[in-house]
FIFI-349943 format. One record per residue (C-alpha): x, y, z; residue in one letter. Coordinates in nm, 2 decimals. Layout:
N
<migu u="X" v="Y" w="Z" res="a"/>
...
This chain:
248
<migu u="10.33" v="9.52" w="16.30" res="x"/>
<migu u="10.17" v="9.85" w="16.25" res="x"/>
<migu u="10.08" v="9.97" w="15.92" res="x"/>
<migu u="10.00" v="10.30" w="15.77" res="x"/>
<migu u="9.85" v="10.20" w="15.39" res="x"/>
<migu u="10.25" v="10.03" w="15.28" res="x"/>
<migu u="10.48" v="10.12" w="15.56" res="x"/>
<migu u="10.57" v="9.88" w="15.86" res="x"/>
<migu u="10.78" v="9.83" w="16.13" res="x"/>
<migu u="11.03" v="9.55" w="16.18" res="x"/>
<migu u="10.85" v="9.26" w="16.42" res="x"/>
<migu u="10.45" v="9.15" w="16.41" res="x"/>
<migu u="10.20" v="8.89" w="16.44" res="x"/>
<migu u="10.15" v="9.08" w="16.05" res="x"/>
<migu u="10.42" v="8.94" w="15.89" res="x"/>
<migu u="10.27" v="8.64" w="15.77" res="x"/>
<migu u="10.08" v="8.82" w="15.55" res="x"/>
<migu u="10.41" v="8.90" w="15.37" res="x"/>
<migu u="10.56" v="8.74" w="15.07" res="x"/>
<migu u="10.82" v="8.49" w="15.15" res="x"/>
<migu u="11.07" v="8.73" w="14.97" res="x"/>
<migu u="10.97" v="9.05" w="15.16" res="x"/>
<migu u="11.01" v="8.85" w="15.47" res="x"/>
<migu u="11.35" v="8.71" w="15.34" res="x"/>
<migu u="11.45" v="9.09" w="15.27" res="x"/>
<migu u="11.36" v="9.18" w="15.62" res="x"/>
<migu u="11.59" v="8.90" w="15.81" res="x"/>
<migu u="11.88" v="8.98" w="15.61" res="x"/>
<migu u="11.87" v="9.31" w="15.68" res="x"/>
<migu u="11.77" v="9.26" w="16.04" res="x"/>
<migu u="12.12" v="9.06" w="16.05" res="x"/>
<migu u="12.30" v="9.34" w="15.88" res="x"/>
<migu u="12.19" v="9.56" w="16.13" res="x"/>
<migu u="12.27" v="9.41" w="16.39" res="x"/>
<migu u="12.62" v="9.22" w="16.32" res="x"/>
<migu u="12.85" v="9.27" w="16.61" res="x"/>
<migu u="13.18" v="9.10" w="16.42" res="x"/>
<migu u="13.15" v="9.34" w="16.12" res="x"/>
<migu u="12.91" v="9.64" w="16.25" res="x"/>
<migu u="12.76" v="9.78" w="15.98" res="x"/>
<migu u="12.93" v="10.12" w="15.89" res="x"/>
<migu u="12.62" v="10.39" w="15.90" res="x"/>
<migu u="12.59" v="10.43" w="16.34" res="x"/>
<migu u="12.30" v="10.61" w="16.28" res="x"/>
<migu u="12.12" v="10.33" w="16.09" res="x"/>
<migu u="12.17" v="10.11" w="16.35" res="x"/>
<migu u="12.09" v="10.31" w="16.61" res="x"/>
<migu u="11.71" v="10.38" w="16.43" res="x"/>
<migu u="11.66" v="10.01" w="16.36" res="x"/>
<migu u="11.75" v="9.91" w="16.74" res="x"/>
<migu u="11.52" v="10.23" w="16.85" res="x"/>
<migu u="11.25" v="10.07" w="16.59" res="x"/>
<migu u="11.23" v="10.38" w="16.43" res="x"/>
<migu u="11.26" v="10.27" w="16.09" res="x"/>
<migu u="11.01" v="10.22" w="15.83" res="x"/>
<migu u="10.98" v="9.93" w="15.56" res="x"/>
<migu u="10.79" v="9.91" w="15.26" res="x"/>
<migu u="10.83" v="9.66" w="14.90" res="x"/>
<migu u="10.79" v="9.72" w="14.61" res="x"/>
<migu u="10.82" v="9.51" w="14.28" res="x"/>
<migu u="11.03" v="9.43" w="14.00" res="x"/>
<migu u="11.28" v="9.81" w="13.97" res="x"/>
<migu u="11.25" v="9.74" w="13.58" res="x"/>
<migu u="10.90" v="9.73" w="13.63" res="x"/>
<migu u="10.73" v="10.08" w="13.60" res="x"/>
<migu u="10.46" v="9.94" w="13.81" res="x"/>
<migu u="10.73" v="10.00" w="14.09" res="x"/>
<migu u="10.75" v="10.37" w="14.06" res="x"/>
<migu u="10.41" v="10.39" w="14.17" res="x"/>
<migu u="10.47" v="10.16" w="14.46" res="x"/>
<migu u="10.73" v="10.37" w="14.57" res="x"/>
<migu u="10.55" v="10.69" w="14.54" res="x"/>
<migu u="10.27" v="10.54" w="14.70" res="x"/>
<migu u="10.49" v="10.41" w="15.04" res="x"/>
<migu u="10.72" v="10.73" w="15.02" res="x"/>
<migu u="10.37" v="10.99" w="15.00" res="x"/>
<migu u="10.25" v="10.80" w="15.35" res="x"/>
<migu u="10.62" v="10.79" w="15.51" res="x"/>
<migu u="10.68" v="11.17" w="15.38" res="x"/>
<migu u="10.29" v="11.25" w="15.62" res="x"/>
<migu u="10.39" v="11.02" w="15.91" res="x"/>
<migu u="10.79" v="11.07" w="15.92" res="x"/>
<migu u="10.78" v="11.30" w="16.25" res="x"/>
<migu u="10.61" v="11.05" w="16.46" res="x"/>
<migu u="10.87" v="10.80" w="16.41" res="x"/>
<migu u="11.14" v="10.96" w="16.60" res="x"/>
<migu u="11.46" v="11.16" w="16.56" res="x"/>
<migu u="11.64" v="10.83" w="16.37" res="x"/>
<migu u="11.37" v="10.74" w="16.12" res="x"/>
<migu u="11.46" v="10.64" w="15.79" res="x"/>
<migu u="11.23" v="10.47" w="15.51" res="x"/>
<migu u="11.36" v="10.16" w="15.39" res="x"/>
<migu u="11.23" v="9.99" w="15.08" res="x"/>
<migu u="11.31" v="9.66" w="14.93" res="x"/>
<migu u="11.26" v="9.59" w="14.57" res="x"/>
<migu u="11.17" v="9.22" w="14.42" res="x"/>
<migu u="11.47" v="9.09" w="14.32" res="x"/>
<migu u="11.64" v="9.13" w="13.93" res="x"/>
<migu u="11.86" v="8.86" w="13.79" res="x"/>
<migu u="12.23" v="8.92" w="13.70" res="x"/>
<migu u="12.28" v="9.29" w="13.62" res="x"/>
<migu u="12.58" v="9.49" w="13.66" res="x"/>
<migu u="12.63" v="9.78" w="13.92" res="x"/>
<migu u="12.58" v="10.04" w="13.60" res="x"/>
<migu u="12.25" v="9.84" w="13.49" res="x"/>
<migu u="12.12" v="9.89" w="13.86" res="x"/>
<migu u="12.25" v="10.28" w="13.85" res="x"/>
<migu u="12.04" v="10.35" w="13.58" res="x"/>
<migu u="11.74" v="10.18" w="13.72" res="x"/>
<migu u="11.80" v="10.39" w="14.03" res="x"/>
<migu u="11.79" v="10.69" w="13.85" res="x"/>
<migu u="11.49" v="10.56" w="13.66" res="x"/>
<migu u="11.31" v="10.57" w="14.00" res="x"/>
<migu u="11.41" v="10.90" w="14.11" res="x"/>
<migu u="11.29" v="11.07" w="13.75" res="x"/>
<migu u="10.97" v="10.87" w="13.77" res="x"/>
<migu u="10.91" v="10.98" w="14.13" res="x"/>
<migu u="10.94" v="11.33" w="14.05" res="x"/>
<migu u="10.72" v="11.32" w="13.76" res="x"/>
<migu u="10.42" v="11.14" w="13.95" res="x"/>
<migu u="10.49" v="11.40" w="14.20" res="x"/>
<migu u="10.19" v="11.60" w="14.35" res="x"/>
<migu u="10.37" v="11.88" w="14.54" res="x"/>
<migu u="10.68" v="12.08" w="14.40" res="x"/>
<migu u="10.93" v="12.10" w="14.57" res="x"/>
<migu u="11.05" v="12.34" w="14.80" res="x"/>
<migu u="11.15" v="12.71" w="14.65" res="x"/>
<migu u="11.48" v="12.74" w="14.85" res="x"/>
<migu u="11.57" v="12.39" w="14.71" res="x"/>
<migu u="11.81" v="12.46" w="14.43" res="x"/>
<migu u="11.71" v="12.31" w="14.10" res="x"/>
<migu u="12.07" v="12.26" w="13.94" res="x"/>
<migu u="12.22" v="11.89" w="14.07" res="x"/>
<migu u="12.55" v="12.07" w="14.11" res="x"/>
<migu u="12.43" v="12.33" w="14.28" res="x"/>
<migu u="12.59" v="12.24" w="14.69" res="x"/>
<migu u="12.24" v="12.27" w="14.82" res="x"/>
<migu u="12.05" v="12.03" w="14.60" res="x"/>
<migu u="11.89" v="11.74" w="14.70" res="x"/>
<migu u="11.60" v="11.48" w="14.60" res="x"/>
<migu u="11.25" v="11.59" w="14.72" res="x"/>
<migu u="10.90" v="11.44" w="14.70" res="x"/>
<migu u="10.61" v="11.57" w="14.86" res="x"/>
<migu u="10.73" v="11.86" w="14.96" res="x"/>
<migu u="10.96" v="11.71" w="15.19" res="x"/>
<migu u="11.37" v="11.69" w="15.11" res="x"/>
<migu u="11.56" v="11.39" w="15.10" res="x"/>
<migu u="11.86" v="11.16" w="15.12" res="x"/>
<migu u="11.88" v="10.84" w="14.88" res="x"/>
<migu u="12.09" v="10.56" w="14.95" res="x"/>
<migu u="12.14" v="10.25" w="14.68" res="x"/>
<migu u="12.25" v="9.93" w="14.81" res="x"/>
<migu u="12.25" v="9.62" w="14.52" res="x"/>
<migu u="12.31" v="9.30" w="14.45" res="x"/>
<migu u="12.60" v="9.33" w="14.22" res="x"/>
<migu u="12.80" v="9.57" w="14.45" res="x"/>
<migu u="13.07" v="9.31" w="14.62" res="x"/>
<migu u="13.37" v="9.50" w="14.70" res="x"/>
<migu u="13.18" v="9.78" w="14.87" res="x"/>
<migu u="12.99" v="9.61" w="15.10" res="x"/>
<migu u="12.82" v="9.89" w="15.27" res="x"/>
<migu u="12.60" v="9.92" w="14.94" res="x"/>
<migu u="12.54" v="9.55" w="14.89" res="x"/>
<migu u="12.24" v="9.40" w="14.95" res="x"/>
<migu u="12.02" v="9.10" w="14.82" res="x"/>
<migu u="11.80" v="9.29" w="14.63" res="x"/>
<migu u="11.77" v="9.66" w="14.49" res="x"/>
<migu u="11.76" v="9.81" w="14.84" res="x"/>
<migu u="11.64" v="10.21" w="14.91" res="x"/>
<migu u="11.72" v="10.39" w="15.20" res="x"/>
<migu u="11.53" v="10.72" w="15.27" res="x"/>
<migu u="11.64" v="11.00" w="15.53" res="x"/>
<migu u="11.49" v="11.31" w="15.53" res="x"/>
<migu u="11.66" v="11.63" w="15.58" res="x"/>
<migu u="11.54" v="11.68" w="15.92" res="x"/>
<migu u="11.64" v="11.38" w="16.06" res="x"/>
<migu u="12.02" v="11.47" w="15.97" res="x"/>
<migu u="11.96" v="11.85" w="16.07" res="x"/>
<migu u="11.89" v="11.67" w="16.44" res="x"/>
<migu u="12.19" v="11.46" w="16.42" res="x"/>
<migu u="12.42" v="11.75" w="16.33" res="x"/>
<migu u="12.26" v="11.96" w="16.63" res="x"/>
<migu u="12.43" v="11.70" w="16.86" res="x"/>
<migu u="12.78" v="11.89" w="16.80" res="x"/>
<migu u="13.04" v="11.71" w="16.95" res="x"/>
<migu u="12.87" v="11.36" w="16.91" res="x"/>
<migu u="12.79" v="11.41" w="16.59" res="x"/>
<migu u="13.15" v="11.46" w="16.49" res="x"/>
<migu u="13.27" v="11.11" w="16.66" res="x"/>
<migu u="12.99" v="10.95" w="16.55" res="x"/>
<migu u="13.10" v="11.03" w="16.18" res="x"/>
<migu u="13.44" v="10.99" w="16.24" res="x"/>
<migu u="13.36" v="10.62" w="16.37" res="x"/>
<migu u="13.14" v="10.59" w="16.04" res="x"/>
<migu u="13.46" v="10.62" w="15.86" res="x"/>
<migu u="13.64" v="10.41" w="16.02" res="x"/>
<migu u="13.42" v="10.12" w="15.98" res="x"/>
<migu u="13.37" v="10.21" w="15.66" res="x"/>
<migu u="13.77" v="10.08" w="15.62" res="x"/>
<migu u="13.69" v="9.80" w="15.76" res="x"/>
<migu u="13.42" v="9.70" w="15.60" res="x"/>
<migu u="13.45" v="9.75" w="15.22" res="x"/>
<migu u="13.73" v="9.59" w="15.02" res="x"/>
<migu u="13.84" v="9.92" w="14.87" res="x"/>
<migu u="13.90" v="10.29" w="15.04" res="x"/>
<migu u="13.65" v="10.50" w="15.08" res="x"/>
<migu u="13.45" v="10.63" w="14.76" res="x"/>
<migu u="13.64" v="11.02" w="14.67" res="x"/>
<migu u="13.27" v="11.14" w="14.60" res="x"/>
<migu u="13.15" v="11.11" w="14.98" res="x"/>
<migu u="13.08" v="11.41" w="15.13" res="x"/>
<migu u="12.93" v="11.65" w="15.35" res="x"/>
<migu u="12.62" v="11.86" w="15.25" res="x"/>
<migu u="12.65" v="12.23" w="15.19" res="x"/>
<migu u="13.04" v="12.19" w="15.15" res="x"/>
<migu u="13.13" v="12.37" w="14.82" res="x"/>
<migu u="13.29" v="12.05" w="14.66" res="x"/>
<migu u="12.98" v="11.84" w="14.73" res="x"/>
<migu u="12.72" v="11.74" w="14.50" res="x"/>
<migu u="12.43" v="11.48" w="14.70" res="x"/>
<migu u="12.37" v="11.31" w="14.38" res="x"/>
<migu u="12.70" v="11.16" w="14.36" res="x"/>
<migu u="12.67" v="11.01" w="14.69" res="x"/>
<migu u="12.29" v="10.82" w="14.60" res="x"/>
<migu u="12.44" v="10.56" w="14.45" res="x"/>
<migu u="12.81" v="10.46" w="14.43" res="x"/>
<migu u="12.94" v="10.25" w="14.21" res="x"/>
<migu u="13.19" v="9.96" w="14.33" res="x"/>
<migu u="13.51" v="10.09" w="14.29" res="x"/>
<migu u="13.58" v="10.49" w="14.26" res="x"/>
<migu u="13.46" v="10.58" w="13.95" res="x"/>
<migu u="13.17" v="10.78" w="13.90" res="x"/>
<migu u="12.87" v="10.88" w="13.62" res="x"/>
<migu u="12.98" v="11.15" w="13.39" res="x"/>
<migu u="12.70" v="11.37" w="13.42" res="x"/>
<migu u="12.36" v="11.39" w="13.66" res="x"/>
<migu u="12.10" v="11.19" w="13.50" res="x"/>
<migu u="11.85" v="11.37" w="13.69" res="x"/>
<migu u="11.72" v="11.78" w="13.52" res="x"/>
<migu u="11.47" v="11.90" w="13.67" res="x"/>
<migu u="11.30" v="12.15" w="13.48" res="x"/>
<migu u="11.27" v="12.46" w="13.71" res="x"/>
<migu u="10.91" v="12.54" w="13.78" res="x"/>
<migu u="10.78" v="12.19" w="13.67" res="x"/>
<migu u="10.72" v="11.87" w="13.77" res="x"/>
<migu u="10.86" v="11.75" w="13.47" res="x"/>
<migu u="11.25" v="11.67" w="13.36" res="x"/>
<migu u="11.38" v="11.70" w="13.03" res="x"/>
C-alpha cells in the first residue's frame, strides 16, 4: 500500500496495520465497486477504483471535532498529490461508524464537516470561485483546489447509491470532471448510462436536485448530500464570508 502521511491505495502488505473497521470499510466498498448483478450507478467511480486511481483515508467518530482535523489533514495531502493519481482519481474517506441517526442527523454532521474544513483552511479559495451557494458556479474548495462532495450513510435505504456502512466522503476535484467532459461524445453515454442505473438501483426516481454544473438551475450544494426520498434542506447551511476564511 503506498502512503502519503493518511492517503492509501486499495491492496498492500500495509493493511494490517489498519483497524479492523477501516479494513471492514475498505471490503465493502471494494464489493460495491465492483458488483456485476447491481453495478454501482457512478461509471466513472468504478472505472478509477479498477484503474487504482483512487485514494482512501479514515477518519474518526463525524460527531467528533477531532475528525475535522483528520479530514483536513488527509484532504491537504490528497489536494498536493491529486495529479499523480490519474485522470479518474477521487479521495475517498471513511468515517468510524455512529449509531442509529437519521438521514437529517447525518446531513447536519456533513455540513458540520464542510464549515469546519473551511475554517481550518490555510489557502482561500480561488477568486473566480463564486462565494454565494446559489450562485451556478459555486462549489466547495480547500486548499486552493475546487471540489465535488458526495455523502453516502448508514441510514440512507431507499437510495442506495448514497448508502454506505458508515459516514462515507467521496472527493472529486474539478479537474478530474473537466477531463471527463473533454471526452465529448463518451462523456454524454457515459452519463446517460449513469442514469439509467441510477433507476435501477435506488428504490425511488431519481433525486429532482441532480444536476449539471454551470446550468442556470443548478446549485452543487444540493447535490453533496441527498436526502432519501426528494425532499431537500430549506436553505444552504454553508456562508462563506467573502474575503475570509471564516462563515457566519
Amino acid at each position: 500500500m503506498t502512503k502519503i502521511s493518511h492517503l492509501y491505495t486499495a491492496s498492500s502488505s500495509s493493511l494490517q496495520s489498519l483497524e479492523d473497521w477501516q479494513l471492514n470499510a475498505l471490503d465493502k466498498f471494494q464489493k460495491k465497486m465492483t458488483d456485476k448483478e447491481k453495478p454501482f450507478p457512478c461509471i466513472p467511480a468504478t472505472i478509477g477504483f479498477a484503474k487504482n486511481q483512487l485514494r482512501y483515508g479514515f477518519a474518526a467518530d463525524p460527531g467528533d471535532p477531532a475528525s475535522i482535523q483528520q479530514t483536513a489533514s488527509i484532504l491537504k495531502e490528497f489536494t498536493k498529490h491529486s495529479r499523480d493519481f490519474g485522470s479518474y482519481t477521487s479521495l475517498i474517506i471513511f468515517y468510524k461508524h455512529k449509531d442509529n441517526l437519521n438521514v437529517e442527523e447525518y446531513e447536519q454532521l456533513f455540513w458540520d464537516q464542510l464549515t469546519g474544513l473551511s475554517e481550518i483552511d490555510e489557502v482561500d479559495w480561488p477568486n473566480e470561485t463564486p462565494k454565494d451557494p446559489y450562485d451556478p458556479l459555486w462549489e466547495f474548495c480547500f486548499h486552493g483546489e475546487k471540489y465535488f462532495m458526495y455523502c453516502a450513510t448508514p441510514a440512507h435505504k431507499n437510495r442506495q447509491s448514497r448508502h454506505f456502512d458508515t459516514m462515507m466522503l467521496a472527493i472529486t476535484p474539478r479537474w478530474v470532471l473537466q477531463e471527463f467532459m473533454k471526452k465529448g461524445t463518451l462523456a454524454s453515454r457515459i452519463k446517460n448510462q449513469v442514469r439509467k442505473r441510477l433507476l435501477k438501483y435506488d428504490a425511488i426516481p431519481i433525486h429532482p436536485d441532480l444536476n449539471s454544473y454551470g446550468s442556470d438551475d443548478n446549485f452543487e450544494w444540493k447535490q453533496y448530500f441527498l436526502r432519501d426520498d426528494d425532499t431537500a434542506i430549506s436553505k444552504c447551511p454553508f456562508h462563506r464570508l467573502p474575503g475570509t476564511l471564516k462563515h457566519k
